[in-house]
C-alpha positions as a Markdown table, in Angstrom:
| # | Residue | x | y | z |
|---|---|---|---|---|
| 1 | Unk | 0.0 | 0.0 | 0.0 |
| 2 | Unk | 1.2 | 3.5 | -1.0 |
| 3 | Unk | 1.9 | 5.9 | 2.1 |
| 4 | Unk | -0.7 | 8.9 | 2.4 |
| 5 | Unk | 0.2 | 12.0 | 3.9 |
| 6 | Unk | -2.4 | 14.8 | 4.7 |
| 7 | Unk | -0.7 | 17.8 | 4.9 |
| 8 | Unk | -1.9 | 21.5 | 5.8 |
| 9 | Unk | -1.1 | 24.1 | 3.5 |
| 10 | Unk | -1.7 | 27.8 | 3.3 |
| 11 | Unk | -2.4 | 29.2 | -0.1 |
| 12 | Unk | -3.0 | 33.0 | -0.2 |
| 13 | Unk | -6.4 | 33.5 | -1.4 |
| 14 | Unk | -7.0 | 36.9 | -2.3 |
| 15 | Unk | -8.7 | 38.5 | -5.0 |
| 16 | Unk | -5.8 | 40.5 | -6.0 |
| 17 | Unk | -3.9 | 36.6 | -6.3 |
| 18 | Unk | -7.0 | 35.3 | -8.3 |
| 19 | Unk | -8.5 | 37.3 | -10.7 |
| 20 | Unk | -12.0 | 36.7 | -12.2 |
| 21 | Unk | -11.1 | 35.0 | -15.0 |
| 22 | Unk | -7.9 | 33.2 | -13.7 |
| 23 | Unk | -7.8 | 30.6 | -16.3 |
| 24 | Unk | -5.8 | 32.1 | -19.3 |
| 25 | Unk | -8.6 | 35.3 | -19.5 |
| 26 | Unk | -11.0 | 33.0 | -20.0 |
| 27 | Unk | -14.5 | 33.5 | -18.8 |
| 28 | Unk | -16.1 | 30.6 | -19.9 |
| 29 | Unk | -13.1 | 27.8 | -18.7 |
| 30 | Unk | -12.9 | 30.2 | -15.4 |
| 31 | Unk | -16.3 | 29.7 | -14.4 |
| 32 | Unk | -16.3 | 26.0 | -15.4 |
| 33 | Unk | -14.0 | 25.1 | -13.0 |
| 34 | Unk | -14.9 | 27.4 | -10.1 |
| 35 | Unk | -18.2 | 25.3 | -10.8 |
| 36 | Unk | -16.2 | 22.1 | -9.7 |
| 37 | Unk | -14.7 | 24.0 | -6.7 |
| 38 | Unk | -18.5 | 24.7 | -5.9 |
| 39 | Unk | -18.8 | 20.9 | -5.8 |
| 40 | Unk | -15.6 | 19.9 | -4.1 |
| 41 | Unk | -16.4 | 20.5 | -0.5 |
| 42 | Unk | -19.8 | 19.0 | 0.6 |
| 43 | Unk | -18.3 | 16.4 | -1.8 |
| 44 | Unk | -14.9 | 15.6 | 0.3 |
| 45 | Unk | -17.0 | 15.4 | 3.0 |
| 46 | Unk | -19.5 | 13.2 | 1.3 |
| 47 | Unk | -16.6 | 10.6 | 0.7 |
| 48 | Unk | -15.8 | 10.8 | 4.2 |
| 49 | Unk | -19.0 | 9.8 | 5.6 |
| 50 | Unk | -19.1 | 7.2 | 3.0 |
| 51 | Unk | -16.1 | 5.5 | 3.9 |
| 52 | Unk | -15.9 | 6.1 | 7.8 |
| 53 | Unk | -19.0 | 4.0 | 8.2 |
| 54 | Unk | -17.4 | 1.3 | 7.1 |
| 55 | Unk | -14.2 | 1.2 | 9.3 |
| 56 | Unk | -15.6 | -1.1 | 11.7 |
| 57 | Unk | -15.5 | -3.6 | 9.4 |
| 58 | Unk | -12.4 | -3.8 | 8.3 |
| 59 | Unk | -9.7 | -5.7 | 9.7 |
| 60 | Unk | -6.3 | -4.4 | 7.7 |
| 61 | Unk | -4.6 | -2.0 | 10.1 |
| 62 | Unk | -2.9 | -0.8 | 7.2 |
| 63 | Unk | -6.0 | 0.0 | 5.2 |
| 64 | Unk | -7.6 | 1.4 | 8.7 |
| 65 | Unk | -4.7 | 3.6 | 8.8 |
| 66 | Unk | -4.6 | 4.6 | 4.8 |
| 67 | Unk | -8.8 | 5.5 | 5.3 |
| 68 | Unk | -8.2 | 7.7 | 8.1 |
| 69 | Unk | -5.0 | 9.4 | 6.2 |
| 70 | Unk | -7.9 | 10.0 | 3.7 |
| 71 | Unk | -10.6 | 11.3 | 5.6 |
| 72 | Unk | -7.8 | 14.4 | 6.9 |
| 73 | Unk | -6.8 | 14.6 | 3.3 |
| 74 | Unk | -10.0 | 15.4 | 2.4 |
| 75 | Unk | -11.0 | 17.2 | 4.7 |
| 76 | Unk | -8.3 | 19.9 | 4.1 |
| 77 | Unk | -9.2 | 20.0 | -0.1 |
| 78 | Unk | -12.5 | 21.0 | 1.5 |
| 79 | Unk | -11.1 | 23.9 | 3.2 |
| 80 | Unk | -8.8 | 25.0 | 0.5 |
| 81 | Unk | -11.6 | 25.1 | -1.7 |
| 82 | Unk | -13.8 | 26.8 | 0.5 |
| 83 | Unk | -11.5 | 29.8 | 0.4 |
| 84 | Unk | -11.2 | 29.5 | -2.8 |
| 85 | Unk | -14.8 | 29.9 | -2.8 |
| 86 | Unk | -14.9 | 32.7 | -0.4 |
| 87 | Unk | -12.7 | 35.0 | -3.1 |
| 88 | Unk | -15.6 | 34.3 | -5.3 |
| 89 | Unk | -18.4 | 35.9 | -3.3 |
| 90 | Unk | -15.6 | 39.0 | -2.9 |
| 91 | Unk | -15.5 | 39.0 | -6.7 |
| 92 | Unk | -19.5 | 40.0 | -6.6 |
| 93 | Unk | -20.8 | 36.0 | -7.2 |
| 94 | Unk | -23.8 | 34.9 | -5.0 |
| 95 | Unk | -23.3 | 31.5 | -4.0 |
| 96 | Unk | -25.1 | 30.4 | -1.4 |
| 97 | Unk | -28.7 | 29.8 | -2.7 |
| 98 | Unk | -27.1 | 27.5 | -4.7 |
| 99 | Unk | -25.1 | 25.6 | -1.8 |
| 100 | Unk | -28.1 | 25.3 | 0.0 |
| 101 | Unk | -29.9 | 23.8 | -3.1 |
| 102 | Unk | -27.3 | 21.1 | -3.6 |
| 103 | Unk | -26.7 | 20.3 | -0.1 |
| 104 | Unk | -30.3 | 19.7 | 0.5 |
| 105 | Unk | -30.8 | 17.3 | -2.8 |
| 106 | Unk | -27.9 | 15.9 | -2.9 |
| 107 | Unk | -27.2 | 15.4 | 0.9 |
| 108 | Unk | -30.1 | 15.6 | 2.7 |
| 109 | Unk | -32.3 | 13.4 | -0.1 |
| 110 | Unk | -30.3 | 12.0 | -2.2 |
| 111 | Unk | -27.5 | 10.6 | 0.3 |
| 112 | Unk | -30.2 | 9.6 | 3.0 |
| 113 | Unk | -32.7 | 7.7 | 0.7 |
| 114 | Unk | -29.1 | 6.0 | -0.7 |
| 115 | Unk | -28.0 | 2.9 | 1.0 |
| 116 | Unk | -24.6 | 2.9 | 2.6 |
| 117 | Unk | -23.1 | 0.4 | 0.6 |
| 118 | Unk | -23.9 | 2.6 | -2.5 |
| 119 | Unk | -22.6 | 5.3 | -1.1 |
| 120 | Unk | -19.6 | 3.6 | -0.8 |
| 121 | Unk | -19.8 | 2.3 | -4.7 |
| 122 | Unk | -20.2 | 6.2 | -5.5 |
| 123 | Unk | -17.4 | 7.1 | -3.4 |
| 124 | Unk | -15.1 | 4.9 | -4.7 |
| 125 | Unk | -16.4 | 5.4 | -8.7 |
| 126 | Unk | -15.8 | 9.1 | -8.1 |
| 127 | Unk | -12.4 | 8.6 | -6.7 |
| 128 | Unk | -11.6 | 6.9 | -9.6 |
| 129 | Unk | -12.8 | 9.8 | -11.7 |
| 130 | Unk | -10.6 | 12.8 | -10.0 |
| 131 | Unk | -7.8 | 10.4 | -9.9 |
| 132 | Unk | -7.8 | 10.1 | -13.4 |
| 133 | Unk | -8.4 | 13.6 | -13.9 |
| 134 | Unk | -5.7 | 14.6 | -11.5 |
| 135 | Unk | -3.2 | 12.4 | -13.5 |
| 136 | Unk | -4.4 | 14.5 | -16.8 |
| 137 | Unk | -3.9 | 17.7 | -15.0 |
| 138 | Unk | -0.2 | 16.9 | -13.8 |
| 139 | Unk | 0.8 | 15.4 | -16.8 |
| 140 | Unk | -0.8 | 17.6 | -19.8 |
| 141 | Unk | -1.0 | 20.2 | -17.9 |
| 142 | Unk | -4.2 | 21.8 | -18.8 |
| 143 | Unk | -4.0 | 24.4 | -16.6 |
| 144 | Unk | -0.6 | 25.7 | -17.6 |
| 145 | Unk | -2.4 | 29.6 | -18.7 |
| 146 | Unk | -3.8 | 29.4 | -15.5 |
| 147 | Unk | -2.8 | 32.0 | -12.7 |
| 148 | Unk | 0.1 | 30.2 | -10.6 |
| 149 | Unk | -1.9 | 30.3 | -7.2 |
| 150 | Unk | -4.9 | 28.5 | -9.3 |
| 151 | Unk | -2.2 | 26.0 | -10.9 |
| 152 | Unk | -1.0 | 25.5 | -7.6 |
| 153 | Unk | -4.2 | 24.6 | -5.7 |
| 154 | Unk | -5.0 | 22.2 | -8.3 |
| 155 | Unk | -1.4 | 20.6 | -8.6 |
| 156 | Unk | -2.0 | 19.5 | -5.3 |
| 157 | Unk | -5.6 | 18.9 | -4.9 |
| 158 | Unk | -4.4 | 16.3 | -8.0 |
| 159 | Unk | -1.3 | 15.0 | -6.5 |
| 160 | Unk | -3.5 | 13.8 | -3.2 |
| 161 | Unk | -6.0 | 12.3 | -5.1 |
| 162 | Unk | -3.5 | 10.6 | -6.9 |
| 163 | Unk | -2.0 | 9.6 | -3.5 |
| 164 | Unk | -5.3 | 8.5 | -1.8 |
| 165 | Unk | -6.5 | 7.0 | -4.8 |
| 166 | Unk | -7.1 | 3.4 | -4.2 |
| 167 | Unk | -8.5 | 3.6 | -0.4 |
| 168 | Unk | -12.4 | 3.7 | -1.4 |
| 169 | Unk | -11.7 | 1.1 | -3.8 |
| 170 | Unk | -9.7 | -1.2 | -1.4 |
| 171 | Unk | -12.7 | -0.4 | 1.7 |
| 172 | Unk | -15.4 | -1.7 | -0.9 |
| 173 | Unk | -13.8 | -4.6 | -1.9 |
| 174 | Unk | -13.0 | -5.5 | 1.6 |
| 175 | Unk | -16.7 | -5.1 | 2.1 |
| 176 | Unk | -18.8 | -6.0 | -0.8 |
| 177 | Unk | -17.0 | -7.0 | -3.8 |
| 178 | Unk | -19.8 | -7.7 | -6.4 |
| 179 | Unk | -18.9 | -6.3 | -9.5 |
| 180 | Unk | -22.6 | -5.2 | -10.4 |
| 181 | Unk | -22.0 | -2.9 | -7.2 |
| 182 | Unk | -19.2 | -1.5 | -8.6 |
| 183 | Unk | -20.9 | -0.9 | -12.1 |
| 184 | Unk | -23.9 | 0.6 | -10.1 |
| 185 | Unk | -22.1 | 3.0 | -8.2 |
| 186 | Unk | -20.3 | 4.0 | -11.2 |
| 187 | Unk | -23.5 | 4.5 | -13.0 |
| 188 | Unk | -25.0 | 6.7 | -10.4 |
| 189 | Unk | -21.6 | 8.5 | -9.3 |
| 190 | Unk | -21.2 | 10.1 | -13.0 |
| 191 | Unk | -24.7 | 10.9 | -13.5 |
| 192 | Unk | -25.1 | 13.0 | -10.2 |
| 193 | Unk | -21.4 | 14.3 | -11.0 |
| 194 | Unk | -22.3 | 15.8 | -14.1 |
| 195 | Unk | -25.9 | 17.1 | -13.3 |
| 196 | Unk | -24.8 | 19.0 | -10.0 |
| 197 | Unk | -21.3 | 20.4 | -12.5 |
| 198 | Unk | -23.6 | 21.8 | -15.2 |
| 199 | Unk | -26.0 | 23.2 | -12.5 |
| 200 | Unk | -23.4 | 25.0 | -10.8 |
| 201 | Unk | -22.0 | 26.2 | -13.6 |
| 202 | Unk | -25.3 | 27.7 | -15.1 |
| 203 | Unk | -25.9 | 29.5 | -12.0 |
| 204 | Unk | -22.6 | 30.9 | -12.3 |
| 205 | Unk | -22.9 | 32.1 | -15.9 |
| 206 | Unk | -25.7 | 34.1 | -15.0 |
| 207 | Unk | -24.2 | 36.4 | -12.7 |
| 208 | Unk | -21.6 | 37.2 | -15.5 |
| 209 | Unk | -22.9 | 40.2 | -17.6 |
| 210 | Unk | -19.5 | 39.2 | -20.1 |
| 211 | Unk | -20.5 | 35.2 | -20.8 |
| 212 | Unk | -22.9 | 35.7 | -23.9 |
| 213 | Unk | -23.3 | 32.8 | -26.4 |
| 214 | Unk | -20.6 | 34.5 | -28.7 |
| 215 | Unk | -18.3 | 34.8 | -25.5 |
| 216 | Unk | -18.8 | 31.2 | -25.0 |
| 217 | Unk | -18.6 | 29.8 | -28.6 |
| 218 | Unk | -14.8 | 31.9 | -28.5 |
| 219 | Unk | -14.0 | 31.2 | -25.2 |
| 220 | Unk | -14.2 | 27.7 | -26.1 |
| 221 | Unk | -12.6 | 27.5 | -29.7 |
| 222 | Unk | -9.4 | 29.3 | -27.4 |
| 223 | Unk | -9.5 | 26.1 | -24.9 |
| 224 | Unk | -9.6 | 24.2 | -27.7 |
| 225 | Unk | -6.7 | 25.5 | -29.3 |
| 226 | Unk | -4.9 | 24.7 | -25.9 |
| 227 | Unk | -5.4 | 20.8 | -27.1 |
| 228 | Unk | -8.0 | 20.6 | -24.2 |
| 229 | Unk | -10.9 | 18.1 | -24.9 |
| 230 | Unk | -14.1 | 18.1 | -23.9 |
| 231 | Unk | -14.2 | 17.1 | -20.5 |
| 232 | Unk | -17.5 | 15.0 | -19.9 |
| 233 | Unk | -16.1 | 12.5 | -23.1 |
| 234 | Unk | -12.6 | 11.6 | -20.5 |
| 235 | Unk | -14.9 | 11.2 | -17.8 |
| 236 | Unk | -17.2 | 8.8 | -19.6 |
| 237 | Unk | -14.2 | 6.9 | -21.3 |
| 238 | Unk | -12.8 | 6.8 | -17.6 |
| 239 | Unk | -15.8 | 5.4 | -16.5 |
| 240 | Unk | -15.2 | 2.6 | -18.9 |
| 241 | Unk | -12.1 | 1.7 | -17.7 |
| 242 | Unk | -13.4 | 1.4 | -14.4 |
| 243 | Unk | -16.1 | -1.2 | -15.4 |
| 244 | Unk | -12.7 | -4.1 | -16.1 |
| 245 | Unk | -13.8 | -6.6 | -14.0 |
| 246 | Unk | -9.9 | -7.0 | -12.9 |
| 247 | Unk | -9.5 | -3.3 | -12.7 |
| 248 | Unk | -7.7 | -1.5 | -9.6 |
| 249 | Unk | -6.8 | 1.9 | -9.0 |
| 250 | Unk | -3.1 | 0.7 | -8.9 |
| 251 | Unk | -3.2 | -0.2 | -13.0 |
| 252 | Unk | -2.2 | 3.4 | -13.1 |
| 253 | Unk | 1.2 | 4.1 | -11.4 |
| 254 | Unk | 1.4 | 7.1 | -11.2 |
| 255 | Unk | 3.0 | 7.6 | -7.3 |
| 256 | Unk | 5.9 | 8.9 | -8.6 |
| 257 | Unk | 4.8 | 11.9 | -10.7 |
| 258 | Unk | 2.4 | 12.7 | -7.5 |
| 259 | Unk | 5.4 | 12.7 | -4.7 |
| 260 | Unk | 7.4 | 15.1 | -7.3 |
| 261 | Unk | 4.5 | 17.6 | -7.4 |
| 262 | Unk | 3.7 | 16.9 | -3.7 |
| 263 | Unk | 7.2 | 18.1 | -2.6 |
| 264 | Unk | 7.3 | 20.7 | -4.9 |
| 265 | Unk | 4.2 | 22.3 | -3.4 |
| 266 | Unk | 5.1 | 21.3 | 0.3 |
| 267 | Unk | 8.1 | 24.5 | 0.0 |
| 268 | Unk | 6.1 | 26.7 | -1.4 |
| 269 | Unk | 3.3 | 26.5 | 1.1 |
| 270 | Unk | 3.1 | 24.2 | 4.1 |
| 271 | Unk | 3.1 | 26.6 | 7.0 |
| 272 | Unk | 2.3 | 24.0 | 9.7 |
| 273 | Unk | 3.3 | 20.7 | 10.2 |
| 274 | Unk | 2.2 | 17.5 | 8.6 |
| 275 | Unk | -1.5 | 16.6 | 9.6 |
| 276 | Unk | -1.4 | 13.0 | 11.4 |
């Protein structure tokens, strides 16, 4: 099993450090992603509840250990992300009527009327997703017009889902290995994904006076000229991959490129000790 380190950084959101559109001037990439970073931190802890549930069940010490490295290295991407967040509502954006919409459907509905197990499935199918992304984002570097801070926070959002990438997996196997589980979880993980992303992001294209339908139709030729694809075709050809029956997280190895990012970032901006 692959060591995972939570550690606390300290990026220095400001608006002055993140301007509006922080992704190579471009509103319409800008305001797709801050649309994941919407998502990210009921999500974290989502994954958290999902997995924790299940720790008296298992009996690896090591994989005890490697879910509860998890849970504090998600729980700090939730943070990050909520400052993040927080230089968005000083930029002007309202957010919060939409937080509250998603946390109440998604959380308070959807997550209750779900059985654990399936949360679980989801958990793990998701993780599976950023992972794959993450591994995208550190090695063609999509992001690379991005403002540095921005690049940063990503690089190492990535590089920890790369490093934690396996533990949902490894929990619902040790649990309930059915593949159909798997499949199912999968199924209902992307689905939700997308919905709540293209939600999010509507709401925040409406608050921007400058995204009009010829904004958008150039914004996006631009990213396309930066050899970026469209996203939701990589998630659903992830998604494939995931169905293998003999798939594991681990076909990837990718450690490596992860602990060179990781210590990259850990000079720049760790400011307290390692978490754990």
């Amino acid at each position: 099993m692959h060591d995972i380190t939570p550690r606390r950084m300290d990026f220095p959101f400001t608006p002055a450090d993140v301007p509006v559109y922080w992704f190579g001037d471009n509103a319409t990439a800008s305001m797709a992603v801050n649309s994941i970073n919407l998502i990210f931190p009921d999500g974290e802890r989502f994954f958290i509840r999902s997995v924790r549930q299940f720790l008296p069940e298992l009996t690896d010490p090591e994989l005890i250990k490697q879910a509860r490295h998890f849970f504090a290295q998600e729980a700090l991407h939730g943070r990050e992300h909520e400052r993040a967040n927080d230089v968005l509502r000083a930029q002007g954006f309202e957010l919060d009527s939409w937080l509250t919409w998603y946390q109440r459907v998604a959380y308070r509905r959807l997550e209750r009327w779900t059985p654990p197990v399936f949360c679980l499935a989801v958990t793990a199918a998701l993780e599976h997703l950023t992972a794959s992304l993450a591994h995208q984002t550190l090695t063609i570097r999509p992001l690379r017009t991005a403002v540095p801070l921005m690049q940063d926070l990503m690089d190492w959002h990535a590089a920890e889902e790369i490093e934690h990438k396996s533990v949902a997996f490894d929990v619902l196997a040790a649990v309930d290995g059915r593949w159909w589980l798997r499949v199912a979880g999968m199924v209902i993980g992307l689905a939700t994904f997308l919905f709540f992303w293209r939600s999010a992001r509507r709401h925040l294209f409406k608050q921007d006076p400058e995204i009009t339908p010829a904004r958008i139709r150039r914004d996006r030729a631009q990213v396309r000229s930066w050899g970026i694809t469209d996203t939701r075709r990589k998630l659903i050809h992830f998604a494939l991959q995931y169905l293998r029956p003999s798939f594991h997280p681990d076909d990837q190895d990718d450690y490596a490129l992860a602990e060179a990012t990781l210590s990259r970032l850990e000079r720049k901006y760790i400011k307290a000790e390692k978490v754990g």
